[in-house]
C-alpha positions as CSV (number, residue, x, y, z in Angstrom):
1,X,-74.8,-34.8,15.6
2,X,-78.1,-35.9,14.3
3,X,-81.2,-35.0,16.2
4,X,-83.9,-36.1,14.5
5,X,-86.3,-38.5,15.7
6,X,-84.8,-42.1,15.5
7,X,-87.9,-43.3,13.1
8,X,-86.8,-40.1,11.2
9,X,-83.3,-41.6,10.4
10,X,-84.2,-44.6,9.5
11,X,-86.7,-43.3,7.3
12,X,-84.9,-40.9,5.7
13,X,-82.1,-43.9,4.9
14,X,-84.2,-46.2,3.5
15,X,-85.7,-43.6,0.6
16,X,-82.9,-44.0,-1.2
17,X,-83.3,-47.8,-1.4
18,X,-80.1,-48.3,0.7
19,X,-80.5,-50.3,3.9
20,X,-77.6,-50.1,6.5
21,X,-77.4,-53.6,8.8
22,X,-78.3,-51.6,11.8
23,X,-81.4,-50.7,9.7
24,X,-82.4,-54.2,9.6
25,X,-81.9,-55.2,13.2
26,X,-84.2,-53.1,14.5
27,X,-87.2,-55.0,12.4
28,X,-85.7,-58.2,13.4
29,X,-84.6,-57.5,17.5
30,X,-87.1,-57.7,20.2
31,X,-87.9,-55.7,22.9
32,X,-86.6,-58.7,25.0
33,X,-83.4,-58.6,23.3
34,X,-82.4,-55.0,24.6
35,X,-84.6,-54.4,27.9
36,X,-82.9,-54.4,31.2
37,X,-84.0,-57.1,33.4
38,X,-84.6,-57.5,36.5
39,X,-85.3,-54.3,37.4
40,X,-85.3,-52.2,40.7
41,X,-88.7,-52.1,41.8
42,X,-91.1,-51.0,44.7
43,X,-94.0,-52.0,46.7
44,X,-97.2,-49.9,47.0
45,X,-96.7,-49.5,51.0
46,X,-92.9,-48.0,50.4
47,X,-92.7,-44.2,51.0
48,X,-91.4,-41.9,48.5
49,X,-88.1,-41.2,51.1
50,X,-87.8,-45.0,50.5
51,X,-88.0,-44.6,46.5
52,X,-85.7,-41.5,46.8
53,X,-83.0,-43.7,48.4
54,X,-83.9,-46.8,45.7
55,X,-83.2,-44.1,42.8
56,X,-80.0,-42.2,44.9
57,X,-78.7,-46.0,45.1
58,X,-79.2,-47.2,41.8
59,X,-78.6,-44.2,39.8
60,X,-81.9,-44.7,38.0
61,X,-84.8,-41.5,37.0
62,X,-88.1,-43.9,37.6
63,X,-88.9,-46.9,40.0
64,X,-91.6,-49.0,38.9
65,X,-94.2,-50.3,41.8
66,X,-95.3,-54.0,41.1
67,X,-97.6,-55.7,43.4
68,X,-97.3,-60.2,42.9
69,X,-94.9,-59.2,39.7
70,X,-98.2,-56.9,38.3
71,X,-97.5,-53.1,37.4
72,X,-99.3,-50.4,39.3
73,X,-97.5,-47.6,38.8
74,X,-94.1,-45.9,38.2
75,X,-93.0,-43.0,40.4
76,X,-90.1,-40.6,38.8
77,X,-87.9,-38.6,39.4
78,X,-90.1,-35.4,39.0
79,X,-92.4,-37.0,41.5
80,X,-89.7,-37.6,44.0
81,X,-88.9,-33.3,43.4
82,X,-92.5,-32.6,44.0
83,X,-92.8,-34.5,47.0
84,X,-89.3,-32.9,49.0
85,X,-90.9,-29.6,47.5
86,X,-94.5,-30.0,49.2
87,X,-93.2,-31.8,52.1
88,X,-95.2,-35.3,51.2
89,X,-91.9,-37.2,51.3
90,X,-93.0,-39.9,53.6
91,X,-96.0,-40.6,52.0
92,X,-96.9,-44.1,50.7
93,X,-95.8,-44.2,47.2
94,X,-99.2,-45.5,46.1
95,X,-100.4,-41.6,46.8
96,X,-98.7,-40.3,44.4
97,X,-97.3,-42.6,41.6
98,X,-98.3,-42.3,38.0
99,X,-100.9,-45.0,37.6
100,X,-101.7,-47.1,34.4
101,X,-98.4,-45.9,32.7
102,X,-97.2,-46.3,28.9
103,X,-96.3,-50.0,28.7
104,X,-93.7,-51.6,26.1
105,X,-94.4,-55.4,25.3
106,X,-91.3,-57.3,25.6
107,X,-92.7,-59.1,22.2
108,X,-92.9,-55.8,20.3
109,X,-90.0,-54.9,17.3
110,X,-87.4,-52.9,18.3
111,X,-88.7,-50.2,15.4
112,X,-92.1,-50.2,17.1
113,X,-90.0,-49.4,20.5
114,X,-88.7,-47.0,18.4
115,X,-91.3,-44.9,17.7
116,X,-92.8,-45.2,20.7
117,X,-90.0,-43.5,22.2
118,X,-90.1,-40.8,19.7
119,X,-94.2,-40.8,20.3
120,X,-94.0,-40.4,24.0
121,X,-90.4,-38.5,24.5
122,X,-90.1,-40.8,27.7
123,X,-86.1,-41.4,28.6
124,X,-87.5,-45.2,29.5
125,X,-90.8,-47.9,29.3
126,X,-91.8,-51.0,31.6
127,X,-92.1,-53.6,29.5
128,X,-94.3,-56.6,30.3
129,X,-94.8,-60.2,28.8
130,X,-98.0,-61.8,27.6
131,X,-99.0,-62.4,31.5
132,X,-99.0,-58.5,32.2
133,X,-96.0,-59.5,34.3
134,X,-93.0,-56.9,34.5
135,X,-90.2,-58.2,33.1
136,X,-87.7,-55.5,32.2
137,X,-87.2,-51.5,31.5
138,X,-85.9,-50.4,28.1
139,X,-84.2,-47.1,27.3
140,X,-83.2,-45.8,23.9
141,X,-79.5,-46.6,25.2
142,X,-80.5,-49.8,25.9
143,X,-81.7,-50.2,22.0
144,X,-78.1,-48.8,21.2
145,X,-76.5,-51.0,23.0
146,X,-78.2,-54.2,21.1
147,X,-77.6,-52.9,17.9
148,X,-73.8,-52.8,18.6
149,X,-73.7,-55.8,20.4
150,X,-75.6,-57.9,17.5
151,X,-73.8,-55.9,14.5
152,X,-70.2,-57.3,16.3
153,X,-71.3,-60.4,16.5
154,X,-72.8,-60.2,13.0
155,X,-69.1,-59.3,11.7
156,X,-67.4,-62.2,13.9
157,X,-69.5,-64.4,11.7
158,X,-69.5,-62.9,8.4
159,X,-65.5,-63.0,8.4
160,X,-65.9,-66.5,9.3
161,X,-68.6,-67.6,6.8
162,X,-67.4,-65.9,3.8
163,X,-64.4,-67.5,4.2
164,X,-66.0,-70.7,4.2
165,X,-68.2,-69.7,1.1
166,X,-64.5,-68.6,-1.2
167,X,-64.0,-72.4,-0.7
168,X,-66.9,-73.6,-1.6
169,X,-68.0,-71.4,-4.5
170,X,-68.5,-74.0,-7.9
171,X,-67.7,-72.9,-11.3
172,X,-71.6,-73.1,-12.2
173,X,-72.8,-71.6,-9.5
174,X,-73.8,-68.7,-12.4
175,X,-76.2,-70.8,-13.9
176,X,-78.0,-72.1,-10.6
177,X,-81.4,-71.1,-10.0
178,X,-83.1,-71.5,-6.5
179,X,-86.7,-71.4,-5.9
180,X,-88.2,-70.8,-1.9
181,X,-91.3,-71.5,-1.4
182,X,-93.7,-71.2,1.7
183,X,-97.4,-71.2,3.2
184,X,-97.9,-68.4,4.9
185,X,-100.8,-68.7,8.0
186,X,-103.2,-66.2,8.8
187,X,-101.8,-64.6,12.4
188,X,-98.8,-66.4,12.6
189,X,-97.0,-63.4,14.4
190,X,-94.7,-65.7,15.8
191,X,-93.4,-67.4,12.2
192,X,-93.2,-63.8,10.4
193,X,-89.4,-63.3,9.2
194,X,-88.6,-67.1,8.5
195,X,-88.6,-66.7,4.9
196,X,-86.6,-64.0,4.3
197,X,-84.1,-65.1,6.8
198,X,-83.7,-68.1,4.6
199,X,-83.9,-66.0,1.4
200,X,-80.6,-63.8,2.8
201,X,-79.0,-66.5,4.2
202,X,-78.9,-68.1,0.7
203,X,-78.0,-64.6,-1.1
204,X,-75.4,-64.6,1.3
205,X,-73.8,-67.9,-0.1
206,X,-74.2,-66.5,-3.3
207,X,-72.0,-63.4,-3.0
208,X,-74.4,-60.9,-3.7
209,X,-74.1,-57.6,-2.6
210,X,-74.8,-56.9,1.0
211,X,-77.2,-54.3,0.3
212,X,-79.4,-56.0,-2.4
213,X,-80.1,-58.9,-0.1
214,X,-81.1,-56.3,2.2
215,X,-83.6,-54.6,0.1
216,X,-84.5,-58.4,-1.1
217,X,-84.8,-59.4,3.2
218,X,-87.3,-56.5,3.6
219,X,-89.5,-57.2,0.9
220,X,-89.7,-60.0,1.5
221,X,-90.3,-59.4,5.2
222,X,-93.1,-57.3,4.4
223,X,-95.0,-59.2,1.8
224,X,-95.0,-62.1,4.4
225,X,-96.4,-59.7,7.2
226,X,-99.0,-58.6,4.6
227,X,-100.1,-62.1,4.6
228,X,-100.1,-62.8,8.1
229,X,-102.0,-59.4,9.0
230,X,-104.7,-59.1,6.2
231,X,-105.3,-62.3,4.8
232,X,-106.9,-65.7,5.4
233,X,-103.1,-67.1,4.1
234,X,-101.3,-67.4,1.3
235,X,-98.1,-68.5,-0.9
236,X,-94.9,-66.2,-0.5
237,X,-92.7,-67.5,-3.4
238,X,-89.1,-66.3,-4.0
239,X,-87.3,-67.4,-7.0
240,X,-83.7,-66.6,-6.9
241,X,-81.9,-66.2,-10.7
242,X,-78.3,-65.5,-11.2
243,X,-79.4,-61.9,-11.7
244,X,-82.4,-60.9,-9.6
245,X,-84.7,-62.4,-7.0
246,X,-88.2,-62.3,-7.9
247,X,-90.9,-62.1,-5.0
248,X,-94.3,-63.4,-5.6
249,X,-96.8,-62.7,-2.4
250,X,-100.3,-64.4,-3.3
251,X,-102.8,-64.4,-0.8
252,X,-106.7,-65.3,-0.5
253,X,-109.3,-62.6,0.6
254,X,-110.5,-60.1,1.5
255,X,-108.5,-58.3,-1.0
256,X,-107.4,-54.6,-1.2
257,X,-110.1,-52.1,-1.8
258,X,-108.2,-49.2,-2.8
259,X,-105.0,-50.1,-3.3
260,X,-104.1,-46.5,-3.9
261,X,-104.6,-45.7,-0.2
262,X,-102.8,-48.9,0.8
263,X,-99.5,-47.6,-0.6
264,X,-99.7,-44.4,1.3
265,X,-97.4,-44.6,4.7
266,X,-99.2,-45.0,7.5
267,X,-102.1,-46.0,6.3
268,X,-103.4,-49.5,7.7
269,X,-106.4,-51.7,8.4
270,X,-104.4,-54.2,10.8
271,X,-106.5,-55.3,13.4
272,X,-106.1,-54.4,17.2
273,X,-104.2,-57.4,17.9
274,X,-101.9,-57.2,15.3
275,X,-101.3,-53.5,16.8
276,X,-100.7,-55.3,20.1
277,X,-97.8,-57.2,18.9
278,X,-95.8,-54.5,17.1
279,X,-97.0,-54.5,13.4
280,X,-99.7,-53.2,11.3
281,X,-97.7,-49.5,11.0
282,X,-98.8,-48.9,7.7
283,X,-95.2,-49.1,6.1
284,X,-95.2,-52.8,4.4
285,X,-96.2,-51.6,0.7
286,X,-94.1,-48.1,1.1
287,X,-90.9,-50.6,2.0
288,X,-91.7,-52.9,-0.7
289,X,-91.5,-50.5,-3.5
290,X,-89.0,-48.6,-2.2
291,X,-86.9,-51.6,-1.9
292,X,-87.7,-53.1,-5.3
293,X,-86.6,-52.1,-8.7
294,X,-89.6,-53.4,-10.3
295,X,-93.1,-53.6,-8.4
296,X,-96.2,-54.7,-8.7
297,X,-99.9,-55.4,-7.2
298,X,-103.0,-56.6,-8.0
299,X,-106.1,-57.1,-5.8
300,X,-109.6,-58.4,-6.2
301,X,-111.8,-57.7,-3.5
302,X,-113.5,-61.1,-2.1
303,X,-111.1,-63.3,-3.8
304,X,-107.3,-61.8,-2.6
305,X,-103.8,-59.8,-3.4
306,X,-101.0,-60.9,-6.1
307,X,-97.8,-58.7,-5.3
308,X,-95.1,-59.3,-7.3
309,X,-91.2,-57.9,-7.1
310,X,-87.8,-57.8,-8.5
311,X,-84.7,-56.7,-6.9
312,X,-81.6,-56.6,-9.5
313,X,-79.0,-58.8,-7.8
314,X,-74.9,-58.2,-8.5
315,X,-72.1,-60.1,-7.0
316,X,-69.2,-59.4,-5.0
317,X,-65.6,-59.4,-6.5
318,X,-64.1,-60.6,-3.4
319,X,-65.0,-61.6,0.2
320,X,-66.0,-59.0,2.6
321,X,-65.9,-58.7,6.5
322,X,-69.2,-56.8,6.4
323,X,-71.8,-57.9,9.3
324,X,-73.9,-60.6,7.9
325,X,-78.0,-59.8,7.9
C-alpha cells in the first residue's frame, strides 16, 4: 500500500502528464462537499466526564466546543487521557481544551484540504463558513468517500451520455472548429472553473480522449486562476481544432517580473485572501506545462501576461463507460 503523503500522489501522477478523474475532483470538490455535518459538539461549561461520554457515545477522537454556533476550542482524545490520568476529569472543558485550533474553510478545494492534512498530520479539521460559524468536521476518510461517491456518479452519466453522443456524432464533425471565449474578472473566486468545465464538456461530445481533455481542463483551469489571482482581468480564449485545443490566457497588469521564478512550484505572490480561499499554491504554471505539449509565456511588467498552450487532441474509436470530468 502507498504511504506517501496524499499531495505526494497526486503529484507524482500528474508528472507524467496523465491525469486520473479522481485527480481532477479534488481541484473541483469543496470542502463542503465531503465534511461531515452537523457535528457533535460541546458547551464551554460541560466537564471533560461529560466530553468522555459524548466521544464513548459517538465513537468520535475530538469534540469541538462552540459557544452561539462560534468555535472556541476542540478537546481530544489525548486530552480526555490526560485528564483521567491527573484526576482533572470533572473539570469544565473550557480548562483544558485546545484553543484557537487549525480551522478548514468549508469554501476551500479539496487539494488545499489535502495538504493541509498532510501539513498538520491531524486525523480531522472543524471547518467553518464565511460567518466563522462551525459547520462541519472533515477527515481524510471523509475526502475518500466523495471521491468515490462523485466518480460513481460520474460513470452513471458517462455511460448514459456517450450513448447519446454515438447517435448524434455527424459525418463533418472532423472539420468543425469551436472557439470559447470569456472575460475573466479580477477576484472572481467564485466563477474560477466555468471555462474549462465548458471546454471538457464540449471535448467530451467530441470523443476525444479522456485524458487529453483532462490535461486540456487543467490548463485551462489554471490559466483562468492566474487571471483571477494576479491580474486586473483578462481574455481566456480556447480554440478547439479537430486536432488540438489551443489555450490563449491574456491578461492586463502588473505583469510577471521574473517569470523564471514563477514557473518554479511553490512559488507564489497570491495575495492573503486569495490564500484564504484555497488558491494561490504556487502550482498553476508547473500544471500548465506539464499538462501541455506545447507552452508558452510572455510578460511585460506594467502592461500584462500572454500564455499560450496546445494540448494534441486524438479521438476515441468507440464509446467508453469511463467517469465523465
Amino acid at each position: 500500500m502507498d504511504n506517501a503523503p496524499i499531495k505526494d500522489r497526486i503529484a507524482s501522477a500528474t508528472d507524467g502528464r496523465k491525469v486520473t478523474l479522481a485527480q481532477l475532483l479534488v481541484y473541483e470538490l469543496r470542502v463542503r462537499d465531503a465534511m461531515s455535518r452537523n457535528p457533535i459538539t460541546a458547551s464551554p461549561s460541560d466537564t471533560l466526564r461529560t466530553i468522555q461520554h459524548l466521544m464513548k457515545k459517538h465513537r468520535v477522537s475530538g469534540v469541538p466546543i462552540t459557544a452561539d454556533g462560534k468555535l472556541l476550542g476542540v478537546v481530544s482524545i489525548e486530552d480526555i487521557i490526560n485528564a483521567l490520568d491527573k484526576g482533572y476529569i470533572n473539570d469544565p472543558c473550557e480548562k483544558w481544551m485546545t484553543r484557537d485550533p487549525v480551522t478548514l474553510r468549508d469554501h476551500y478545494t479539496l487539494v488545499r484540504a489535502v495538504a493541509e492534512f498532510d501539513r498538520h498530520g491531524f486525523g480531522r479539521f472543524p471547518v467553518l463558513d464565511a460567518c466563522e460559524h462551525l459547520v462541519g468536521i472533515i477527515t481524510r476518510g471523509d475526502i475518500s468517500n466523495a471521491l468515490v461517491h462523485h466518480l460513481e456518479k460520474r460513470a452513471e452519466e458517462a455511460v448514459a451520455h456517450e450513448a447519446m453522443l454515438i447517435a448524434e456524432r455527424v459525418a463533418d464533425e472532423k472539420a468543425h472548429r469551436q472557439v470559447i471565449r470569456a472575460a475573466i474578472k479580477s477576484g472572481d473566486f467564485e466563477s474560477a472553473g466555468k471555462v474549462s468545465q465548458r471546454m471538457r464538456q464540449v471535448l467530451r461530445e467530441r470523443g476525444v480522449d479522456p485524458d487529453a481533455r483532462r490535461r486540456a481542463a487543467i490548463v485551462a483551469y489554471e490559466a483562468e486562476t492566474n487571471i483571477i489571482i494576479h491580474s486586473l482581468g483578462g481574455e481566456l480564449r480556447a480554440v478547439i481544432e479537430p486536432d488540438r485545443v489551443v489555450i490563449d490566457a491574456i491578461d492586463r497588469g502588473p505583469g510577471i517580473e521574473k517569470v523564471e521564478l514563477a514557473m518554479q512550484e511553490g512559488w507564489s505572490t497570491a495575495g492573503p485572501l486569495a490564500r484564504q480561499l484555497g488558491f494561490g499554491a504556487g502550482m498553476g504554471l508547473p500544471n500548465i506545462k506539464k499538462s501541455a505539449d506545447r507552452f508558452e509565456i510572455r510578460s511585460e511588467l506594467g502592461i500584462g501576461t500572454h500564455l499560450h498552450a496546445e494540448i494534441d487532441l486524438k479521438k476515441t474509436e468507440k464509446a467508453k463507460t469511463e467517469p465523465k470530468p
